[in-house]
mmCIF file of the protein (N, C-alpha, C, O) and its ligand, coordinates in Angstrom:
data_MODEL
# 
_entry.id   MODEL 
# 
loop_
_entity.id 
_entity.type 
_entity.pdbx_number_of_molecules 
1 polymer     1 
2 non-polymer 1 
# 
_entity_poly.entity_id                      1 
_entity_poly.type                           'polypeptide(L)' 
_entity_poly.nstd_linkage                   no 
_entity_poly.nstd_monomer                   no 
_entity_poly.pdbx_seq_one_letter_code       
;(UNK)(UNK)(UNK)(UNK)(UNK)(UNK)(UNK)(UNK)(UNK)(UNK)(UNK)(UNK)(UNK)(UNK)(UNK)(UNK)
(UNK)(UNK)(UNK)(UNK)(UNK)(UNK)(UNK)(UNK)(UNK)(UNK)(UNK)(UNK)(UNK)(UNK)(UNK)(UNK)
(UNK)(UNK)(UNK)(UNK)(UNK)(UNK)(UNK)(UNK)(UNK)(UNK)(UNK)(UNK)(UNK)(UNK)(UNK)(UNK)
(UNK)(UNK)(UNK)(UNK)(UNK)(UNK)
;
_entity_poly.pdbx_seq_one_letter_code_can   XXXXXXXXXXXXXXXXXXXXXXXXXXXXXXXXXXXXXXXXXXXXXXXXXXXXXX 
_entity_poly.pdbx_strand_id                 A 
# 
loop_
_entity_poly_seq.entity_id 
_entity_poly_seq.num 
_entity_poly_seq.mon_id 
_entity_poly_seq.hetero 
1 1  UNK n 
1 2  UNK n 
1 3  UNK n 
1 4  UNK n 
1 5  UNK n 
1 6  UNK n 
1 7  UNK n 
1 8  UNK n 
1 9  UNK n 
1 10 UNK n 
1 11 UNK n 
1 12 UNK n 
1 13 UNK n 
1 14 UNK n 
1 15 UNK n 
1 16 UNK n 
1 17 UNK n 
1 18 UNK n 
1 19 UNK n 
1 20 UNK n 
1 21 UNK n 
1 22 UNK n 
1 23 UNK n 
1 24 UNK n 
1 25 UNK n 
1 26 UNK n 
1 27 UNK n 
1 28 UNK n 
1 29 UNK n 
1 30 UNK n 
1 31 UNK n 
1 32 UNK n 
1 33 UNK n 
1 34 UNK n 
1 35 UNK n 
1 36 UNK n 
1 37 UNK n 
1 38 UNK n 
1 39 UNK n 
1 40 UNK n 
1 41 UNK n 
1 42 UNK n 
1 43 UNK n 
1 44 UNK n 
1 45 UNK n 
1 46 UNK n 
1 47 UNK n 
1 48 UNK n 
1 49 UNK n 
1 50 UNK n 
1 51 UNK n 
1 52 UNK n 
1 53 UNK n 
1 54 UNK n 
# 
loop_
_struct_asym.id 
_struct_asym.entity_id 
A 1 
B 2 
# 
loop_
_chem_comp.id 
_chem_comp.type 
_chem_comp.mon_nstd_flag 
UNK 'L-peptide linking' . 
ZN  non-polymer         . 
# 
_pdbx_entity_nonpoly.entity_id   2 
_pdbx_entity_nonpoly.name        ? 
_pdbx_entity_nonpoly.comp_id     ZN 
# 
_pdbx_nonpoly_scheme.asym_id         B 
_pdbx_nonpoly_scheme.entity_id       2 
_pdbx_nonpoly_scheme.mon_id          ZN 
_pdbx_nonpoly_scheme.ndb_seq_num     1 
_pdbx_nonpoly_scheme.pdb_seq_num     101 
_pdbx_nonpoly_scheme.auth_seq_num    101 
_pdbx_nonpoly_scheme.pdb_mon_id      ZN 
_pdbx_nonpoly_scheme.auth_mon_id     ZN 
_pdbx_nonpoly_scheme.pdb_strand_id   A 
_pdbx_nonpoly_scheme.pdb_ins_code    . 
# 
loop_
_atom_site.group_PDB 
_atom_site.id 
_atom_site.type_symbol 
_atom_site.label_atom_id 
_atom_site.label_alt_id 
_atom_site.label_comp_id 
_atom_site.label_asym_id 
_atom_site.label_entity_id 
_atom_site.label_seq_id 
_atom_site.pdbx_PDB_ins_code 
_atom_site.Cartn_x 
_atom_site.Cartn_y 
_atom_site.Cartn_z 
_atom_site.occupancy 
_atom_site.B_iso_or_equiv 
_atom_site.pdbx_formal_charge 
_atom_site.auth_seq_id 
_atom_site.auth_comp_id 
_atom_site.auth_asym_id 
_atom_site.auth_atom_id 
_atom_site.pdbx_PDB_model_num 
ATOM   1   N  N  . UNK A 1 1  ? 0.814  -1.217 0.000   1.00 0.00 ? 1   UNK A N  1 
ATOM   2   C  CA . UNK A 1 1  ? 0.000  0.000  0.000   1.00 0.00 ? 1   UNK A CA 1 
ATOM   3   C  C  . UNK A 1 1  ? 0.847  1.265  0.000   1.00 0.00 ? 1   UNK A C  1 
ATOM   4   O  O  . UNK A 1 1  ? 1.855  1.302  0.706   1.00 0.00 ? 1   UNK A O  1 
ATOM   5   N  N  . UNK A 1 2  ? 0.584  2.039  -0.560  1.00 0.00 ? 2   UNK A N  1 
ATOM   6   C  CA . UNK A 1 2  ? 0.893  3.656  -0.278  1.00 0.00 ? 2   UNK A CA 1 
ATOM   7   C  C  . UNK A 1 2  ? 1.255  4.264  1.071   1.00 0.00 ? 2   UNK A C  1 
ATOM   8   O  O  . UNK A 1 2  ? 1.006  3.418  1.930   1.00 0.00 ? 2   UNK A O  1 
ATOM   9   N  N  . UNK A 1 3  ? 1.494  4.813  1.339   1.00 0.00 ? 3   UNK A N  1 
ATOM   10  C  CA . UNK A 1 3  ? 1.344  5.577  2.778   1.00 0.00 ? 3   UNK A CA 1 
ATOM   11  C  C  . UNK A 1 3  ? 1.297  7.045  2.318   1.00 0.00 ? 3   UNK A C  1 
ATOM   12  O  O  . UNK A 1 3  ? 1.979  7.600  1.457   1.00 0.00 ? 3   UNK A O  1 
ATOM   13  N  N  . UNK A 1 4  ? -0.017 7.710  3.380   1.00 0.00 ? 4   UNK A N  1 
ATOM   14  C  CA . UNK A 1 4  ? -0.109 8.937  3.067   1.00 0.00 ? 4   UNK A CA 1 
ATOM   15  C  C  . UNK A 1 4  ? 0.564  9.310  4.165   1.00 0.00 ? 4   UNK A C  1 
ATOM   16  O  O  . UNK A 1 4  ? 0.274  8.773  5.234   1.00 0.00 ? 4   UNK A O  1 
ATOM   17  N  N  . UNK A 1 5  ? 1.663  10.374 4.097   1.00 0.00 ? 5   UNK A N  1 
ATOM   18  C  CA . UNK A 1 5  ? 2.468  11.385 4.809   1.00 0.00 ? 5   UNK A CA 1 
ATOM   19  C  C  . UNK A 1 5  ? 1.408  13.071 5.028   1.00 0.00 ? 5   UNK A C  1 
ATOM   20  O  O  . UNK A 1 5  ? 1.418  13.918 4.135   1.00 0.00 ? 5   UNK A O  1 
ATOM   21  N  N  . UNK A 1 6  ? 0.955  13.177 5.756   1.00 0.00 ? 6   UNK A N  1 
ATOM   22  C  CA . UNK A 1 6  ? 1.057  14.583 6.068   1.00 0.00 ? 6   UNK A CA 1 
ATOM   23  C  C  . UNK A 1 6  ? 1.800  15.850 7.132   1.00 0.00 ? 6   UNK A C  1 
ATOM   24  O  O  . UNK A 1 6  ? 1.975  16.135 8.317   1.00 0.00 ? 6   UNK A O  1 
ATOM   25  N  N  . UNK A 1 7  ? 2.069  16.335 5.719   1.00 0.00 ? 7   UNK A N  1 
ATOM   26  C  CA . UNK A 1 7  ? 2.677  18.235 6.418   1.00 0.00 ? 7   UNK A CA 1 
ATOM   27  C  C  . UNK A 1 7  ? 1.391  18.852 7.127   1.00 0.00 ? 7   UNK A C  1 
ATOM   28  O  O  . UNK A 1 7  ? 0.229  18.476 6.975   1.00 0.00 ? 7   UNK A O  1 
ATOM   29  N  N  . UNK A 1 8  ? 1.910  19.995 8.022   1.00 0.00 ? 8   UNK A N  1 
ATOM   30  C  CA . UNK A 1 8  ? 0.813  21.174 7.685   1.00 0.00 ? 8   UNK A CA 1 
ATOM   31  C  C  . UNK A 1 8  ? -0.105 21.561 6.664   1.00 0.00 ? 8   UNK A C  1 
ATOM   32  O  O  . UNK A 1 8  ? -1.332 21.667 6.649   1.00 0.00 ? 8   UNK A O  1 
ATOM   33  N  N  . UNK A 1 9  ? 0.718  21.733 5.882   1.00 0.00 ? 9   UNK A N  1 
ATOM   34  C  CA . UNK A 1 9  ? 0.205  22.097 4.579   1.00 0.00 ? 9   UNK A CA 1 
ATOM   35  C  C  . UNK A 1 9  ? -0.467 21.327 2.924   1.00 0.00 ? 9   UNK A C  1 
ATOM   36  O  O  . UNK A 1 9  ? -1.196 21.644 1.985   1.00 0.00 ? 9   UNK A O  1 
ATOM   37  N  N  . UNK A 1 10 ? 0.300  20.255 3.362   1.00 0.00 ? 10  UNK A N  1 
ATOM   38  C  CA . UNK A 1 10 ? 0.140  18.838 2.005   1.00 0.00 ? 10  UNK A CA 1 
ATOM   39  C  C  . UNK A 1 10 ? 0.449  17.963 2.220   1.00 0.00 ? 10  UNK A C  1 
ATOM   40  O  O  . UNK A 1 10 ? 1.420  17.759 2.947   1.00 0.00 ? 10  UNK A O  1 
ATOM   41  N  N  . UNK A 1 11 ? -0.340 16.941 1.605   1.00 0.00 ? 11  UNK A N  1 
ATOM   42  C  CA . UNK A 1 11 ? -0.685 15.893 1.983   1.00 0.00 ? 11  UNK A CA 1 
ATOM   43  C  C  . UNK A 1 11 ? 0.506  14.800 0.558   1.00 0.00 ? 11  UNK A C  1 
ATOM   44  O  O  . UNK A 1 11 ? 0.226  14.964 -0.629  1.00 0.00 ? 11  UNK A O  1 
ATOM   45  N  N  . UNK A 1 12 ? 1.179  14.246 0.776   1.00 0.00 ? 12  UNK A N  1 
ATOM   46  C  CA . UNK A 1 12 ? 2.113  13.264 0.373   1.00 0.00 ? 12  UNK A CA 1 
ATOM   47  C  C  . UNK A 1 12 ? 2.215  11.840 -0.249  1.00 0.00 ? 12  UNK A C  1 
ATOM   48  O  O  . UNK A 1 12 ? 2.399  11.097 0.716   1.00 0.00 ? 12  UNK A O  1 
ATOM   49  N  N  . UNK A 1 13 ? 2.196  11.379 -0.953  1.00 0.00 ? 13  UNK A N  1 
ATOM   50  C  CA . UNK A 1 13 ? 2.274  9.284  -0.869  1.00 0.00 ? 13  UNK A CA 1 
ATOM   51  C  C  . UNK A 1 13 ? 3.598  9.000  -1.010  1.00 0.00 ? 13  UNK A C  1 
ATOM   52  O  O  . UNK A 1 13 ? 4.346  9.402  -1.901  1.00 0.00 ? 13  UNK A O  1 
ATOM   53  N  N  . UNK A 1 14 ? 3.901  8.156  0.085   1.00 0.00 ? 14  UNK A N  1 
ATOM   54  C  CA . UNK A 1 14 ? 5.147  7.245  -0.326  1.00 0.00 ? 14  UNK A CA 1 
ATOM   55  C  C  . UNK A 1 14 ? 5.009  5.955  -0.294  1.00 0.00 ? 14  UNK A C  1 
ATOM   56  O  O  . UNK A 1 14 ? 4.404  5.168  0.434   1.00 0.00 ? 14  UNK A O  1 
ATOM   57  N  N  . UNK A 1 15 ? 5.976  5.837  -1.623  1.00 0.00 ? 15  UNK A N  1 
ATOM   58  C  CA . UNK A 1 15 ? 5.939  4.537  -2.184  1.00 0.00 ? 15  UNK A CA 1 
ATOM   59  C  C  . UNK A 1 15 ? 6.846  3.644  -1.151  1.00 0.00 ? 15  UNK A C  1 
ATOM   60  O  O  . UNK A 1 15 ? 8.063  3.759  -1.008  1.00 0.00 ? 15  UNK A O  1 
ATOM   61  N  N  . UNK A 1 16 ? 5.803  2.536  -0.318  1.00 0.00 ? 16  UNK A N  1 
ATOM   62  C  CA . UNK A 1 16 ? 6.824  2.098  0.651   1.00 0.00 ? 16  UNK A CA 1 
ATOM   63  C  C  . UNK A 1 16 ? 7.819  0.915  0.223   1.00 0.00 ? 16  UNK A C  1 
ATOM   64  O  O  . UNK A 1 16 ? 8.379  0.201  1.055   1.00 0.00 ? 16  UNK A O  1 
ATOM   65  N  N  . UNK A 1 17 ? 8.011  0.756  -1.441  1.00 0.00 ? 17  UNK A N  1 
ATOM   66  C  CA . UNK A 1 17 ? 8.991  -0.078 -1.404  1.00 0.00 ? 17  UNK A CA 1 
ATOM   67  C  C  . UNK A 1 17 ? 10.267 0.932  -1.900  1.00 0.00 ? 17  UNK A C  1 
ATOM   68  O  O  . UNK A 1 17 ? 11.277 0.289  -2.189  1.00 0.00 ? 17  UNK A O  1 
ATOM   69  N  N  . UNK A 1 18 ? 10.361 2.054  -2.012  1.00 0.00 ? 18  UNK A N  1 
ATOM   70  C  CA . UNK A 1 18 ? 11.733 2.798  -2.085  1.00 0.00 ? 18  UNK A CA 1 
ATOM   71  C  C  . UNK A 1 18 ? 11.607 4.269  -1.054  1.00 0.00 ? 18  UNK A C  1 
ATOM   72  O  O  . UNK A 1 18 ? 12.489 5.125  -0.991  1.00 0.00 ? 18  UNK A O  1 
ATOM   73  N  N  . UNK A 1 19 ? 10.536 4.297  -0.433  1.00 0.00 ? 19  UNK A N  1 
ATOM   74  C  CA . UNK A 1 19 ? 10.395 5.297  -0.330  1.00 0.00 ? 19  UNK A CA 1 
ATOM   75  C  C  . UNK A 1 19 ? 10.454 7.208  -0.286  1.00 0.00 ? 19  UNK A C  1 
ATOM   76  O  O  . UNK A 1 19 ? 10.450 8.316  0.252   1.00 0.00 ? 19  UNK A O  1 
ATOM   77  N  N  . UNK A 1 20 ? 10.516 6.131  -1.561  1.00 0.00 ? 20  UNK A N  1 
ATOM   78  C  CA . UNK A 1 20 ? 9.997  8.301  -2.430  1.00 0.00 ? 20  UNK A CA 1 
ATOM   79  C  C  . UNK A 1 20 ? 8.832  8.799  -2.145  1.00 0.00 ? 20  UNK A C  1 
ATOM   80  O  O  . UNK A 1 20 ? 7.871  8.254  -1.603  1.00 0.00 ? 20  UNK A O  1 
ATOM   81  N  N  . UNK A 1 21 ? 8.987  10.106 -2.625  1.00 0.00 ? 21  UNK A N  1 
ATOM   82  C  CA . UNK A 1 21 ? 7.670  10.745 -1.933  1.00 0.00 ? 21  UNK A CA 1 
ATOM   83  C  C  . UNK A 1 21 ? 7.016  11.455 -3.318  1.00 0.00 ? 21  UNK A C  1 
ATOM   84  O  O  . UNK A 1 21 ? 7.764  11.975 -4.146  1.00 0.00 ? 21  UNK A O  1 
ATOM   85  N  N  . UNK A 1 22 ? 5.651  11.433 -3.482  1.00 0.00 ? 22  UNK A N  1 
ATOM   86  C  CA . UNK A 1 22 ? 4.919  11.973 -4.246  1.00 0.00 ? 22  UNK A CA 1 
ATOM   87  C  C  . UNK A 1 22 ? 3.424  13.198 -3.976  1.00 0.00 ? 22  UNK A C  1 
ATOM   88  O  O  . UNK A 1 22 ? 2.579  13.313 -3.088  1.00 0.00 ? 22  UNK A O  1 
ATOM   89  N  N  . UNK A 1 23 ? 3.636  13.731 -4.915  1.00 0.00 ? 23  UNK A N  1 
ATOM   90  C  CA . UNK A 1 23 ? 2.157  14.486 -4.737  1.00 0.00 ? 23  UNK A CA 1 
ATOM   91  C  C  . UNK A 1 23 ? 0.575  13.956 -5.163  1.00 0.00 ? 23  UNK A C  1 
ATOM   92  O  O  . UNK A 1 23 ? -0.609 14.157 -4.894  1.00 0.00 ? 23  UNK A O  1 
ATOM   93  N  N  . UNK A 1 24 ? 1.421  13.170 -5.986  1.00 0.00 ? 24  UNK A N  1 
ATOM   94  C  CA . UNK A 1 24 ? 0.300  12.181 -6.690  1.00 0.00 ? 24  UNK A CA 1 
ATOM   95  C  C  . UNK A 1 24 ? -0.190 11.238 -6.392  1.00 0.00 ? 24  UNK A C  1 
ATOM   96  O  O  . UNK A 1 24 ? 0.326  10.273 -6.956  1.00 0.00 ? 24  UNK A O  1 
ATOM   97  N  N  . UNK A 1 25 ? -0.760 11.061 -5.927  1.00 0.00 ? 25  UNK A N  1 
ATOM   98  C  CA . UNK A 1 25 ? -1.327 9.368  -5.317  1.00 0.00 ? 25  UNK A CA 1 
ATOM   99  C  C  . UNK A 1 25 ? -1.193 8.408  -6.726  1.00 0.00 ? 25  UNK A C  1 
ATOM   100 O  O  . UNK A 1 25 ? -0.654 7.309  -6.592  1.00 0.00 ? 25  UNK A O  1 
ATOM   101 N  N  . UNK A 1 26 ? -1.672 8.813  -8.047  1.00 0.00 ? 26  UNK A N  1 
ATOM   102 C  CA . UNK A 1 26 ? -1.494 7.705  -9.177  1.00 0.00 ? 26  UNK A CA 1 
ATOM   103 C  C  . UNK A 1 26 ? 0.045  7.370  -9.128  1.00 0.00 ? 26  UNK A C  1 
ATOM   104 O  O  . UNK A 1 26 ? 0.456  6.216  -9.009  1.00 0.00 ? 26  UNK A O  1 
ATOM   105 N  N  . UNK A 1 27 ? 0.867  8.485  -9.232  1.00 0.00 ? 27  UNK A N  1 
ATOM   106 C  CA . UNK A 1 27 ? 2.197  8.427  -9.187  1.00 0.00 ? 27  UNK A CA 1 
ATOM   107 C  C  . UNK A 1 27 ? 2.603  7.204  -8.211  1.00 0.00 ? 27  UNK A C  1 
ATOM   108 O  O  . UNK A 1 27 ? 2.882  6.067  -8.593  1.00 0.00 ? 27  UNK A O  1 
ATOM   109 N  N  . UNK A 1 28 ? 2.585  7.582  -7.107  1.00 0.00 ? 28  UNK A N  1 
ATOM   110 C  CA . UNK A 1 28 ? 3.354  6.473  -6.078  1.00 0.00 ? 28  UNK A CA 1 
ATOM   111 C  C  . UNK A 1 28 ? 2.742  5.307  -6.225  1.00 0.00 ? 28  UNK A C  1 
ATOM   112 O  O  . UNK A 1 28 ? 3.538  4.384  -6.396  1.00 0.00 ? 28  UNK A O  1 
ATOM   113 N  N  . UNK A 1 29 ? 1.245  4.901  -6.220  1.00 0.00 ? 29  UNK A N  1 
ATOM   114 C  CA . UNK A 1 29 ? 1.150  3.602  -6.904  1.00 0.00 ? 29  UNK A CA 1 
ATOM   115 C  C  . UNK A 1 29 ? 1.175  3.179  -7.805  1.00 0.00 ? 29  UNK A C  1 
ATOM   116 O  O  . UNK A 1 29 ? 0.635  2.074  -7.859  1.00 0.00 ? 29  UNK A O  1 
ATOM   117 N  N  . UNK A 1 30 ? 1.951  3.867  -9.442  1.00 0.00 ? 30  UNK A N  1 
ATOM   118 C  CA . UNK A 1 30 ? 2.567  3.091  -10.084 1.00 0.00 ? 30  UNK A CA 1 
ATOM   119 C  C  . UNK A 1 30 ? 3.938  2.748  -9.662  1.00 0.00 ? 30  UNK A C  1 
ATOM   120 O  O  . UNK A 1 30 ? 4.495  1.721  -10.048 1.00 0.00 ? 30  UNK A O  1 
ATOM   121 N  N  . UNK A 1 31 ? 4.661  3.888  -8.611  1.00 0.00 ? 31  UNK A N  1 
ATOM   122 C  CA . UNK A 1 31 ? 5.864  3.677  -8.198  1.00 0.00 ? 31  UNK A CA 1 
ATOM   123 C  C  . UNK A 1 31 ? 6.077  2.122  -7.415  1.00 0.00 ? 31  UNK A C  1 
ATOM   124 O  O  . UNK A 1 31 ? 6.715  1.133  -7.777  1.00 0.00 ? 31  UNK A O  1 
ATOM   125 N  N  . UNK A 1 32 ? 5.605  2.271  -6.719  1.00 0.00 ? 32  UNK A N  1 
ATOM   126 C  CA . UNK A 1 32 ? 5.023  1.205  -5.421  1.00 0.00 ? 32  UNK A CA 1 
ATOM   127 C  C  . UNK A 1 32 ? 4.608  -0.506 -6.754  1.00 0.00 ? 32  UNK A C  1 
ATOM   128 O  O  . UNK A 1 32 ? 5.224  -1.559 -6.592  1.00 0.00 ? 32  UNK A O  1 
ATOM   129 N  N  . UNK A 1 33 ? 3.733  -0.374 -7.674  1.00 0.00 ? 33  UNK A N  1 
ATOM   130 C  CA . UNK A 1 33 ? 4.034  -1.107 -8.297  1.00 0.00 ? 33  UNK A CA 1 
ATOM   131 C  C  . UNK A 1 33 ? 4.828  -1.801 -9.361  1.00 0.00 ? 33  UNK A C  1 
ATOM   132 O  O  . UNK A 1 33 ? 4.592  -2.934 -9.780  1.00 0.00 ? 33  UNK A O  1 
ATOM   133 N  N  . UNK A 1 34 ? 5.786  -1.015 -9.753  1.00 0.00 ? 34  UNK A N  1 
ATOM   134 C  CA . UNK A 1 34 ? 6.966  -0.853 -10.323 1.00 0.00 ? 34  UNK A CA 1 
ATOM   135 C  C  . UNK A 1 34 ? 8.178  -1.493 -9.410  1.00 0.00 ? 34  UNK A C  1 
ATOM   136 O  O  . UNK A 1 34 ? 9.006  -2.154 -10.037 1.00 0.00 ? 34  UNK A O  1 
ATOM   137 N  N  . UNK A 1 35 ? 8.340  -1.376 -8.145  1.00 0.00 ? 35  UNK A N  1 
ATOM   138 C  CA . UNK A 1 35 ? 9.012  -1.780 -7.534  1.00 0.00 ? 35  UNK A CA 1 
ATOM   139 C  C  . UNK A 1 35 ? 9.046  -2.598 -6.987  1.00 0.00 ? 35  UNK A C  1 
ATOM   140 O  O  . UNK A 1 35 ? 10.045 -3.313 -6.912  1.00 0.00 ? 35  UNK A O  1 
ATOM   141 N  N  . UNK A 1 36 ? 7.841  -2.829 -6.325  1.00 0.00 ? 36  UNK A N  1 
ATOM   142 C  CA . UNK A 1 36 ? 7.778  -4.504 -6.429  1.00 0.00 ? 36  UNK A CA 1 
ATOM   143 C  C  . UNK A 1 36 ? 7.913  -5.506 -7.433  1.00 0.00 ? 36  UNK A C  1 
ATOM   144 O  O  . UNK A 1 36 ? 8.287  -6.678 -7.432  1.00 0.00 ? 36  UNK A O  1 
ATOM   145 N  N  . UNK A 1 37 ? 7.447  -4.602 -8.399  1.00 0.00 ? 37  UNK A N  1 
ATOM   146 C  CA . UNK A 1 37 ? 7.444  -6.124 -9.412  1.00 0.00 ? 37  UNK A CA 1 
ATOM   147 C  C  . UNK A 1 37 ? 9.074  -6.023 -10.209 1.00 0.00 ? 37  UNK A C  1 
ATOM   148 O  O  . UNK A 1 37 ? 9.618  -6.924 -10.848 1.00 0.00 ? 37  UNK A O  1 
ATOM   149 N  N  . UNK A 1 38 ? 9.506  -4.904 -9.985  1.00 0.00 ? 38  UNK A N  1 
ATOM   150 C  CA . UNK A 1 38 ? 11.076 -4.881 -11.211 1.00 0.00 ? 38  UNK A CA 1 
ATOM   151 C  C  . UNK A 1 38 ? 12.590 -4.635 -9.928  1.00 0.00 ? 38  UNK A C  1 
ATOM   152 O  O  . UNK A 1 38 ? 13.785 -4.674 -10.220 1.00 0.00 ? 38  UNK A O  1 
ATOM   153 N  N  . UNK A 1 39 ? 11.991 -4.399 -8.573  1.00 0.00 ? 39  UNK A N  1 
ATOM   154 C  CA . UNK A 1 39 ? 12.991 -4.513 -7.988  1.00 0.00 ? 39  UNK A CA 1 
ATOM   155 C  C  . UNK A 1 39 ? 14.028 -3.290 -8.209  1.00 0.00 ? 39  UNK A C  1 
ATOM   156 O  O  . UNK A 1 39 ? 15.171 -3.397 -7.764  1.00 0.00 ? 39  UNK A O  1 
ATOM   157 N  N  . UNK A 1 40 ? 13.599 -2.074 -8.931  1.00 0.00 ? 40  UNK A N  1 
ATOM   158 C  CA . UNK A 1 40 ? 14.890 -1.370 -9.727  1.00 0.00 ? 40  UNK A CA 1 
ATOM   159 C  C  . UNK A 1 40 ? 13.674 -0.008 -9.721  1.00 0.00 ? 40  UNK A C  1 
ATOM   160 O  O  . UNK A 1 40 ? 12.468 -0.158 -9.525  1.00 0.00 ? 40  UNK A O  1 
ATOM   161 N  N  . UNK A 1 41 ? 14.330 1.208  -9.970  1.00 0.00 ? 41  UNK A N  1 
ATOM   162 C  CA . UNK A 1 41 ? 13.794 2.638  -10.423 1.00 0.00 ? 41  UNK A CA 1 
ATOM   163 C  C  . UNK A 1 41 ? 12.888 2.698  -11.715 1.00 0.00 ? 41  UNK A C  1 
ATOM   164 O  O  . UNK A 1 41 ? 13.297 1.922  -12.579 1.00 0.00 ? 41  UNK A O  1 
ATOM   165 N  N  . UNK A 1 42 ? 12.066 3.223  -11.977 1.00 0.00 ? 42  UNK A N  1 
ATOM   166 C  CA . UNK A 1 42 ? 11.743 3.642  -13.554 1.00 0.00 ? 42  UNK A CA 1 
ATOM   167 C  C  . UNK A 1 42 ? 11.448 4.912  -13.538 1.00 0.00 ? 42  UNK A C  1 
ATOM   168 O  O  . UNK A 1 42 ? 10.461 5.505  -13.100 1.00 0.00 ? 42  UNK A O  1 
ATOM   169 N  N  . UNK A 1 43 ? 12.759 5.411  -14.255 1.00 0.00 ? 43  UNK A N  1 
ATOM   170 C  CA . UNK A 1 43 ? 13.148 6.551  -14.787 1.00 0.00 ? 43  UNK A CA 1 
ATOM   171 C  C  . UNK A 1 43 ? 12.212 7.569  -15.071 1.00 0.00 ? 43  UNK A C  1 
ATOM   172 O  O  . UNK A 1 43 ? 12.482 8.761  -14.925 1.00 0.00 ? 43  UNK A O  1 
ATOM   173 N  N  . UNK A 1 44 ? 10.984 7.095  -15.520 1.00 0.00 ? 44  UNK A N  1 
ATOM   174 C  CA . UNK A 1 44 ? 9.768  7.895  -15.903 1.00 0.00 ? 44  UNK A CA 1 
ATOM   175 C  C  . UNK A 1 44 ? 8.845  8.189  -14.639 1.00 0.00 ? 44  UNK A C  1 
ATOM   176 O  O  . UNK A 1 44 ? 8.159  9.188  -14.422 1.00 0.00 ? 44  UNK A O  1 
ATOM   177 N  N  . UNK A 1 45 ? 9.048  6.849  -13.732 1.00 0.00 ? 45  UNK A N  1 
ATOM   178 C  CA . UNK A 1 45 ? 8.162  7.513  -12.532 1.00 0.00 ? 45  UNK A CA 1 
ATOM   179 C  C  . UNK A 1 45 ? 9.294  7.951  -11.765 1.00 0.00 ? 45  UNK A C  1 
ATOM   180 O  O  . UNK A 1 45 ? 8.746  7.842  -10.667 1.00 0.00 ? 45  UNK A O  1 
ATOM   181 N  N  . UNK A 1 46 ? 10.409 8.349  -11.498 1.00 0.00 ? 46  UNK A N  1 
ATOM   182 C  CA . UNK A 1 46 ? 11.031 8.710  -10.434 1.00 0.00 ? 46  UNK A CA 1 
ATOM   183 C  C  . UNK A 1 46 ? 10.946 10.303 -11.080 1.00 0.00 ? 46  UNK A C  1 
ATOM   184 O  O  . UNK A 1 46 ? 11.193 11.139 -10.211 1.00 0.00 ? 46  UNK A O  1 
ATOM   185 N  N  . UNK A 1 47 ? 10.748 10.690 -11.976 1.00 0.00 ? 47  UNK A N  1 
ATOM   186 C  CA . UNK A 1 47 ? 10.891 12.867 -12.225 1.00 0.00 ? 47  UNK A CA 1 
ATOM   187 C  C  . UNK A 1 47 ? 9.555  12.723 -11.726 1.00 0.00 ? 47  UNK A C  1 
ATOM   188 O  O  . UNK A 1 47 ? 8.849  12.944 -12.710 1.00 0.00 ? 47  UNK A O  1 
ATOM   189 N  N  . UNK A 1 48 ? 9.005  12.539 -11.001 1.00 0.00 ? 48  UNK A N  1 
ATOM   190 C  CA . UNK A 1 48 ? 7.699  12.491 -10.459 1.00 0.00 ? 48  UNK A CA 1 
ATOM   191 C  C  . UNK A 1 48 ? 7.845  13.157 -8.869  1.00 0.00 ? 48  UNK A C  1 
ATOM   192 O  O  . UNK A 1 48 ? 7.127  13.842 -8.140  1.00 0.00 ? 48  UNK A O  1 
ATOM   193 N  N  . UNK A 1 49 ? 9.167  12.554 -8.786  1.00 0.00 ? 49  UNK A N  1 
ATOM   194 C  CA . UNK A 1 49 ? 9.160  12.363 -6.767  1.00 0.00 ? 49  UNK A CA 1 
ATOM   195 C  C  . UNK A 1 49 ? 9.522  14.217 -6.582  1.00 0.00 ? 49  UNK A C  1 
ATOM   196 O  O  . UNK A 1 49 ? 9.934  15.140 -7.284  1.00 0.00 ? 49  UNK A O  1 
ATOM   197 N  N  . UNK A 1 50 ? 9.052  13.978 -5.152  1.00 0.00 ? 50  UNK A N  1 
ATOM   198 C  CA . UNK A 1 50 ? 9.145  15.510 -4.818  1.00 0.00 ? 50  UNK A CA 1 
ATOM   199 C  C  . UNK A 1 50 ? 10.494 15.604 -4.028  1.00 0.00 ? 50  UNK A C  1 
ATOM   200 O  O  . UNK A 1 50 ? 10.781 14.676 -3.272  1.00 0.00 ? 50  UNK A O  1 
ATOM   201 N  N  . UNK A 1 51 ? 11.429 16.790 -4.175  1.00 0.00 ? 51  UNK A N  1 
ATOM   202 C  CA . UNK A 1 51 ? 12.696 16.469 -3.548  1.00 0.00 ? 51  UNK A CA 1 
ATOM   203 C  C  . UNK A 1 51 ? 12.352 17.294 -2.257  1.00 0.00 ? 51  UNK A C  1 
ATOM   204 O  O  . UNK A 1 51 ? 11.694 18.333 -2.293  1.00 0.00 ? 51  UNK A O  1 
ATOM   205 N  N  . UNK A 1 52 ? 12.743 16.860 -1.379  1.00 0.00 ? 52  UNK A N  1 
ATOM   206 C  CA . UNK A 1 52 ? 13.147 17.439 -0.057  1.00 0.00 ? 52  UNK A CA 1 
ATOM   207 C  C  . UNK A 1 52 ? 13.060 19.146 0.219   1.00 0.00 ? 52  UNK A C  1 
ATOM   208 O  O  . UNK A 1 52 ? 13.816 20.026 -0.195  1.00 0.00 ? 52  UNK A O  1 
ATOM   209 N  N  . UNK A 1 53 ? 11.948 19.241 1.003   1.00 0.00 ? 53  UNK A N  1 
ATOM   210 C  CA . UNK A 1 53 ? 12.382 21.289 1.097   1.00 0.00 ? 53  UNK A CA 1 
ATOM   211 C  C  . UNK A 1 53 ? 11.897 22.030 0.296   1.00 0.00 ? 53  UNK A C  1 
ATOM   212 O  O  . UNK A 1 53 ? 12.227 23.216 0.280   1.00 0.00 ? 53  UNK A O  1 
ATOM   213 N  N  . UNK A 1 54 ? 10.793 21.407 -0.762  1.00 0.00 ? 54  UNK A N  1 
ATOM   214 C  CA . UNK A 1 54 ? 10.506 22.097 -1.989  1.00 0.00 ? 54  UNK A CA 1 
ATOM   215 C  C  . UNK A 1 54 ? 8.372  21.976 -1.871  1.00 0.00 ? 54  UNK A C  1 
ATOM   216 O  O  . UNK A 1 54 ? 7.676  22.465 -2.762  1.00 0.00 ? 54  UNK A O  1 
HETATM 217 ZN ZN . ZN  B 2 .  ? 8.983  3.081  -5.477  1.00 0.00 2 101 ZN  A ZN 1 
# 
């Protein structure tokens, strides 16, 4: 499953098999299913993740 993270301000999903963080809920569960099943990054869903502080 996903995990929703909340800030003050916004609300988060991380993908709990690498845990990156997204704004998108579709995002992290393709992330989340991507990683389970390939074990590895995909390049297309990781410019997705939100970096730190931003
Ligand atoms: Zn992931």
């Amino acid at each position: 499953m996903v995990k929703e993270i909340k800030n003050e301000k916004e609300v988060y999903f991380e993908c709990e098999a690498c845990r990156l963080l997204y704004k998108e809920k579709s995002w992290a569960i393709k992330c989340q299913e991507w990683c389970s099943q390939n074990k590895s990054c995909n390049l297309g869903i990781i410019k997705h993740v939100i970096k730190d502080g931003k």
